[in-house]
DRENKE-795693 format. One record per residue (C-alpha): residue in three letters; x, y, z. Coordinates in nm, 3 decimals. Example, Ala and Ser with C-alpha at 12.3 -4.5 7.8 and 13.67 -1.06 7.14 Angstrom:
res; X; Y; Z
ala; 1.230; -0.450; 0.780
ser; 1.367; -0.106; 0.714
This chain:
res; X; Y; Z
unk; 8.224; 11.752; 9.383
unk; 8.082; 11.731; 9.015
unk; 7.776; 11.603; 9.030
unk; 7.619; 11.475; 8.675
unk; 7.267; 11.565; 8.523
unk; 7.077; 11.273; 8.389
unk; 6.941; 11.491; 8.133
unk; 7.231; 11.657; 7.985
unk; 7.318; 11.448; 7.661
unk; 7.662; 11.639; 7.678
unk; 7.725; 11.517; 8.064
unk; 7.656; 11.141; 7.985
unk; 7.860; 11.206; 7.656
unk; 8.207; 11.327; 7.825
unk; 8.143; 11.049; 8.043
unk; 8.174; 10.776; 7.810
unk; 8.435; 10.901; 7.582
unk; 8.635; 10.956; 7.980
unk; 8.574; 10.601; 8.050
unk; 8.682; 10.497; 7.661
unk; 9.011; 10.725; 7.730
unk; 9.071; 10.503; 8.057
unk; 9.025; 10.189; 7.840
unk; 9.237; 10.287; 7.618
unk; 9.563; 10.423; 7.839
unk; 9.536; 10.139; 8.102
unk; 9.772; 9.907; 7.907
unk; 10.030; 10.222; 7.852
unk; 9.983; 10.291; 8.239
unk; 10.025; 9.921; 8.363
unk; 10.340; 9.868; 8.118
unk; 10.518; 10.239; 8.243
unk; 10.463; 10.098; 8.571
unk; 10.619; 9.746; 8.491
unk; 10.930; 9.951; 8.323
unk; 10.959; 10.136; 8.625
unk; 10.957; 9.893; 8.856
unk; 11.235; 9.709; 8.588
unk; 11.490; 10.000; 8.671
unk; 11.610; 10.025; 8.303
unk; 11.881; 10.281; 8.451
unk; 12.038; 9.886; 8.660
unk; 12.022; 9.735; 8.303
unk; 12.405; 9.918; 8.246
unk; 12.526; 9.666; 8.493
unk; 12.549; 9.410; 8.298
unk; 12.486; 9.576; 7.951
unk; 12.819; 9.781; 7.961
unk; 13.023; 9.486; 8.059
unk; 12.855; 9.301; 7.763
unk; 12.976; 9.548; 7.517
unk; 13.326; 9.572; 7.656
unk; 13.399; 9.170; 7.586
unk; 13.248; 9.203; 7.224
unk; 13.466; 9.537; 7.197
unk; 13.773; 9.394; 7.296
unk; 13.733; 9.051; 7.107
unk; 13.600; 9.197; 6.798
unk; 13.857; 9.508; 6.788
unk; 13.588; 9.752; 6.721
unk; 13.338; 10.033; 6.867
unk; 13.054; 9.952; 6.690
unk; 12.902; 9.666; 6.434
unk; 12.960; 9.717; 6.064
unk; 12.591; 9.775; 5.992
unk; 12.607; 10.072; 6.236
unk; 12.939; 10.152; 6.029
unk; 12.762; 10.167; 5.707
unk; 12.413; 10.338; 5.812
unk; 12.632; 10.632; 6.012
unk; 12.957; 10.647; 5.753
unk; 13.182; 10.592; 6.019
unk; 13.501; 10.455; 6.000
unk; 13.510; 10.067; 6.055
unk; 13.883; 9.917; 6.058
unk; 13.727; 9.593; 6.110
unk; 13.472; 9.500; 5.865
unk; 13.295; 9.204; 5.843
unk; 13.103; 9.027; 5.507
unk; 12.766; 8.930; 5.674
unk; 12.740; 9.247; 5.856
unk; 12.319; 9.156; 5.932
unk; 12.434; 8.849; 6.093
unk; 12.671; 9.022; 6.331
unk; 12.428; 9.287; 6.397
unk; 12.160; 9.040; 6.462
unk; 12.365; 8.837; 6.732
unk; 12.487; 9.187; 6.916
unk; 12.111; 9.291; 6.980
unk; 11.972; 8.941; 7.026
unk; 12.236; 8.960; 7.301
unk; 12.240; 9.254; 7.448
unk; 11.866; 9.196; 7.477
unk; 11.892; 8.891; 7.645
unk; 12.125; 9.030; 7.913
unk; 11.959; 9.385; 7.934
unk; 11.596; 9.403; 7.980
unk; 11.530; 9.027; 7.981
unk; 11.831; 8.905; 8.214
unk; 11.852; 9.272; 8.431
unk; 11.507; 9.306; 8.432
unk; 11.410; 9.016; 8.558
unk; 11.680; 9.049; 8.845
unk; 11.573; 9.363; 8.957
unk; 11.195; 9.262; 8.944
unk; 11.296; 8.940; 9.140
unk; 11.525; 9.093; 9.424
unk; 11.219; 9.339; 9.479
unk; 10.944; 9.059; 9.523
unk; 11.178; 8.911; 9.790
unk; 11.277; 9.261; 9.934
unk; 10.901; 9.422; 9.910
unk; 10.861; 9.400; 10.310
unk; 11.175; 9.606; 10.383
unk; 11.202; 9.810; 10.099
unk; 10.960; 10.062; 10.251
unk; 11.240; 10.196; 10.456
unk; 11.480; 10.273; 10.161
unk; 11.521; 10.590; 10.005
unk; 11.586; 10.467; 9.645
unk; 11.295; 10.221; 9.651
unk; 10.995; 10.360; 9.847
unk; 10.859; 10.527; 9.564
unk; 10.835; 10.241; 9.326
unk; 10.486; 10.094; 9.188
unk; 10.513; 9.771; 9.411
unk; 10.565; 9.921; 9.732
unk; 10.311; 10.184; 9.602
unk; 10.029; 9.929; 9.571
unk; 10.004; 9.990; 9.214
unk; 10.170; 9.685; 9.127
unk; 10.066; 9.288; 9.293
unk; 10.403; 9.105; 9.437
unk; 10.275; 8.801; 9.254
unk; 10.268; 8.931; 8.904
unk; 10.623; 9.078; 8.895
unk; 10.748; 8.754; 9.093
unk; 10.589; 8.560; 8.767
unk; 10.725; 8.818; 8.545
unk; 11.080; 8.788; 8.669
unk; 11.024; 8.430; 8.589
unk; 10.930; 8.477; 8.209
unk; 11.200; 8.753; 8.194
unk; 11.449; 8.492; 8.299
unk; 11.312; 8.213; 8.094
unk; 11.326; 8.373; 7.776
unk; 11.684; 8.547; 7.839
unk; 11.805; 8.147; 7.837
unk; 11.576; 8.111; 7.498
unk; 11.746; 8.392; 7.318
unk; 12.104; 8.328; 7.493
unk; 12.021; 8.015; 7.309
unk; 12.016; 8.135; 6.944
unk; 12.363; 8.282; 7.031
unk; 12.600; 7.994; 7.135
unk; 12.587; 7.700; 7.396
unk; 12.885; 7.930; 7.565
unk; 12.678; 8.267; 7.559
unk; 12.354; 8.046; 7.716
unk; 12.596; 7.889; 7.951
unk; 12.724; 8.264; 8.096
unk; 12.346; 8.398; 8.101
unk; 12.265; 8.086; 8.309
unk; 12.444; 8.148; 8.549
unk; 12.381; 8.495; 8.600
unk; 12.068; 8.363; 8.638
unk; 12.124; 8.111; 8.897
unk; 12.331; 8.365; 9.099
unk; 12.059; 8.619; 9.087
unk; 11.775; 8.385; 9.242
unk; 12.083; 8.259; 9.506
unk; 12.125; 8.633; 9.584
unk; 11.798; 8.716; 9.609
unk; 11.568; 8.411; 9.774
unk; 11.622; 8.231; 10.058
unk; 11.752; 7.965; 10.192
unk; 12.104; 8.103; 10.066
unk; 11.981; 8.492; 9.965
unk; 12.343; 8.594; 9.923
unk; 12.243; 8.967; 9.954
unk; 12.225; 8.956; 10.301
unk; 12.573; 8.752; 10.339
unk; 12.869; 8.989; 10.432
unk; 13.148; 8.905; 10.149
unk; 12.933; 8.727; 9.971
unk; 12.675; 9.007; 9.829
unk; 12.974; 9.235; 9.738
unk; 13.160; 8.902; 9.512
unk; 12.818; 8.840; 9.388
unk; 12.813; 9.133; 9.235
unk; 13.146; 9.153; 9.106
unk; 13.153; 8.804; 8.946
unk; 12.828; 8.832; 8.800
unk; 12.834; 9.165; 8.644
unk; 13.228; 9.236; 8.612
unk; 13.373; 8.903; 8.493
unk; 13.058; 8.663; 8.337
unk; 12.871; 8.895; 8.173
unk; 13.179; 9.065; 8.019
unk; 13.301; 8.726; 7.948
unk; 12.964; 8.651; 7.774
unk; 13.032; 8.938; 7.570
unk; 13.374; 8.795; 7.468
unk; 13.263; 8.470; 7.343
unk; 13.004; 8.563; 7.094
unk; 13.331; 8.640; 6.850
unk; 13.617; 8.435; 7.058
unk; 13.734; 8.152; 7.228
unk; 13.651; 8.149; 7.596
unk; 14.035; 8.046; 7.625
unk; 14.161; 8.400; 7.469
unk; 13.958; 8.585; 7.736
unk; 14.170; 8.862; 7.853
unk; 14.203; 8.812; 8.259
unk; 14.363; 9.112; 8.316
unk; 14.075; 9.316; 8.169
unk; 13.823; 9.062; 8.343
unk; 14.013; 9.176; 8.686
unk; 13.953; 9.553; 8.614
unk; 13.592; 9.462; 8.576
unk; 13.576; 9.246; 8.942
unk; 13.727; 9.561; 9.083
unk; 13.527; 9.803; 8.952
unk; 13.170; 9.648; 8.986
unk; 13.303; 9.594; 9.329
unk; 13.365; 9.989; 9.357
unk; 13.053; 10.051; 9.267
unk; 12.849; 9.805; 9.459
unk; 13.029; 9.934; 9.810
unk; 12.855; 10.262; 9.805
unk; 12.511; 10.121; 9.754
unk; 12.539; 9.912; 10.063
unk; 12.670; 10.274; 10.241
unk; 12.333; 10.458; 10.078
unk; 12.159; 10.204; 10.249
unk; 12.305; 10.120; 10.550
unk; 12.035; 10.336; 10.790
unk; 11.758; 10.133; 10.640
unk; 11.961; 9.796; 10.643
unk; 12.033; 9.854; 10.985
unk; 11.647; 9.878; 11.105
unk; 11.551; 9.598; 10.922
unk; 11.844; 9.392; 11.046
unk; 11.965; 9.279; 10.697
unk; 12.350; 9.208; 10.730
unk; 12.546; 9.357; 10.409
unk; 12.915; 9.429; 10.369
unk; 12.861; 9.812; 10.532
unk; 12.657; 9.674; 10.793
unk; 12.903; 9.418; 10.884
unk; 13.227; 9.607; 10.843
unk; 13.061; 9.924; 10.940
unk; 13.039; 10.237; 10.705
unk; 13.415; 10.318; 10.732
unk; 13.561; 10.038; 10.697
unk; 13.328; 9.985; 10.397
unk; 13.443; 10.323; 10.284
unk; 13.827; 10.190; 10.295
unk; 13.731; 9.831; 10.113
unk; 13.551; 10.020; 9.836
unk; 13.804; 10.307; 9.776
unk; 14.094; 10.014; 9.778
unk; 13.854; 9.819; 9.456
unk; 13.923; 10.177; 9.307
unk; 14.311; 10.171; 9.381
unk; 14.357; 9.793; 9.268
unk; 14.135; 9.844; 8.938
unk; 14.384; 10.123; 8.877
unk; 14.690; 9.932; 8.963
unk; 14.559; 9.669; 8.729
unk; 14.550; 9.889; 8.432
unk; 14.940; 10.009; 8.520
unk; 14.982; 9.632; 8.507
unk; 14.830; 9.623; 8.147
unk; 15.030; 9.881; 8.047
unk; 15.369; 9.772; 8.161
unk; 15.298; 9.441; 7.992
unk; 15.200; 9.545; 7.685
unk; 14.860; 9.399; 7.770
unk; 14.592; 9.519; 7.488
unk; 14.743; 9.891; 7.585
unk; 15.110; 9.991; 7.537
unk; 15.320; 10.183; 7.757
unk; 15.299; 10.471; 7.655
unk; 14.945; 10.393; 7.694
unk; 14.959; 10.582; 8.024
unk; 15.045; 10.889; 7.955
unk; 14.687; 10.909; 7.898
unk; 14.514; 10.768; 8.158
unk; 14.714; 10.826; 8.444
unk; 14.496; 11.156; 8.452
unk; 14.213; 10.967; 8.510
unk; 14.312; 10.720; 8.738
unk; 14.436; 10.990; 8.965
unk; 14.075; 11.175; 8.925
unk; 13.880; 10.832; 9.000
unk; 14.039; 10.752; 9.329
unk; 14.039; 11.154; 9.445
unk; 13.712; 11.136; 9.366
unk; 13.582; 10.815; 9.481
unk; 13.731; 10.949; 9.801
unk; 13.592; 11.289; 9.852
unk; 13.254; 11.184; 9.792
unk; 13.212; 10.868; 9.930
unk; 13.431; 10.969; 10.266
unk; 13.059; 11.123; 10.327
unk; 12.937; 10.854; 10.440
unk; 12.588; 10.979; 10.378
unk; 12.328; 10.912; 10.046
unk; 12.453; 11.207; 9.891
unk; 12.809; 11.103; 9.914
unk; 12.742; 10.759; 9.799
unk; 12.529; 10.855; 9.513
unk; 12.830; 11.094; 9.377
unk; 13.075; 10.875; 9.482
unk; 12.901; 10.615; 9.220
unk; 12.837; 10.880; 8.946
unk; 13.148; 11.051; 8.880
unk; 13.344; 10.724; 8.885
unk; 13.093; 10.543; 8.643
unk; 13.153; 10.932; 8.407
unk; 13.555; 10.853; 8.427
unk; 13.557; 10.508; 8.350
unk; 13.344; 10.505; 8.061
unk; 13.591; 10.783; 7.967
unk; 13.909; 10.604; 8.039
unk; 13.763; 10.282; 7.894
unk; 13.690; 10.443; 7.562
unk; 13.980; 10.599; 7.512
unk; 14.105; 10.196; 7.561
unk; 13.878; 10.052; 7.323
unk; 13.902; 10.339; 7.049
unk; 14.281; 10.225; 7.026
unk; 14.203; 9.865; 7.067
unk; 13.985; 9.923; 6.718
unk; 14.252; 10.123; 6.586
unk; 14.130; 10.462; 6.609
unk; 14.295; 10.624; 6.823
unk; 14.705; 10.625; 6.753
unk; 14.934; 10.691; 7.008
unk; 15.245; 10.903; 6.868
């Protein structure tokens, strides 16, 4: 134990410049705690899909102004390139941190009680007492409210989609309805939310909602889908003591297992589809990807047959790695940039 000496000038000064230091970095530590509690790492969820729908609908990788500051090729360029740029991060803001943030922040003020028993949340600022319930519930609230405001500046269309992501995040999450714990329902929550509205949101901000490719929109469903499965198998243990009814609880782990390995099967039958059809990819298309449509479903299934966190947890990361690779490979030829002899 230190104990200070009222008549050391040098105690009393280290003192006050300690407590001047703790002014100082409380802000910092309050906000890292906020971002933590945000899970920037869940913001992909409906980021990615974002990107994909102004990908495919604007026939390019990147915005012109990104083009021009990097000297990369742009077979697509546009006059007002600040404009574009503008609208892509005012959007991808509004359905990143401000939209996913505020989802994740809201689920947890509703889940706080049971959340003590999971793995992946336990350690979090909230459940950690560093953090009061009521400020992230009111944060979640100005997260969502000002997603809508700069949805807003978009398009009527983009506000529309972010709206309803909304809406379906506080029906997931709260009761009466609090979808989460509704077999079927939490698992098509998901899928809709993240793999066809937000990807459609994406879309609109350079194309009619009526060009929207539904093929592509399916791949999305079944993939989210895929991914969502495994969570509800990481948590099942926890689930189960706290009585909350998901789509592994309900079906049981293996049955889960089958229902989220089939998402995989059908997301890759889907792109076969495309390809067959001449569908944004052609034929030969394939040749390609087949590789990595055979390596997702092996995969999906050597992992996630597990049935344990670890298995889940792989299960989720080595199919996210392959279909970011098989989807860029899709969108570099969509922009024309990659040519298929």
């Amino acid at each position: 134990m230190l104990l200070l000496n009222p008549s050391d000038p040098n105690q009393k000064l280290k003192k006050i410049d300690m407590s001047v230091i703790d002014v100082i970095q409380a802000p910092f530590q309050t906000f890292r705690c906020y971002f933590k509690q945000m899970a920037p790492l869940f913001w992909g969820v409906s980021i990615l899909p974002y990107y994909l729908g102004w990908a495919f609908a604007s026939n390019k990788i990147y915005p012109t102004y990104v083009a021009r500051i990097l000297l990369l090729p742009d077979p697509a360029p546009v006059q007002n390139m600040y404009l574009e740029m503008f609208v892509f991060l005012i959007g991808m803001i509004a359905i990143g941190p401000l939209l996913g943030g505020a989802t994740i922040l809201y689920n947890d003020f509703f889940d706080r009680s049971k959340d003590t028993h999971s793995r992946r949340k336990k350690h979090l600022p909230l459940l950690e007492g560093m953090l009061k319930p009521k400020s992230i519930y009111h944060l979640s609230i100005i997260l969502f409210s000002l997603a809508f405001l700069f949805a807003l500046f978009i398009s009527l269309w983009f506000a529309l989609f972010i709206l309803i992501c909304i809406i379906l995040s506080i029906v997931y999450s709260s009761p009466p309805l609090r979808l989460k714990e509704r077999a079927g329902l939490d698992l098509l929550t998901n899928a809709i939310a993240s793999g066809i509205i937000c990807t459609m949101a994406g879309w609109v901000i350079i194309r009619p909602i009526l060009e929207f490719p539904v093929l592509w929109g399916i791949i999305s469903f079944f993939g989210v889908g895929a991914i969502y499965v495994p969570t509800t198998i990481i948590d099942y243990e926890p689930d189960i003591k706290k009585g909350v009814t998901t789509i592994a609880t309900y079906l049981g782990k293996r049955k889960a297992f089958y229902l989220g390995w089939s998402f995989v099967v059908l997301a890759n039958c889907t792109i076969i589809l495309m390809g067959l059809l001449h569908y944004i990819i052609p034929p030969k298309f394939l040749l390609f990807v087949w590789p990595i449509s055979i390596a997702e479903i092996l995969s999906y299934w050597y992992y996630l047959r597990k049935l344990n966190f670890e298995g889940g947890y792989y299960a989720i990361l080595v199919f996210s790695l392959l279909v970011v690779f098989g989807t860029g490979l899709i969108l570099f030829y969509n922009a024309g940039l990659l040519v298929i002899p």
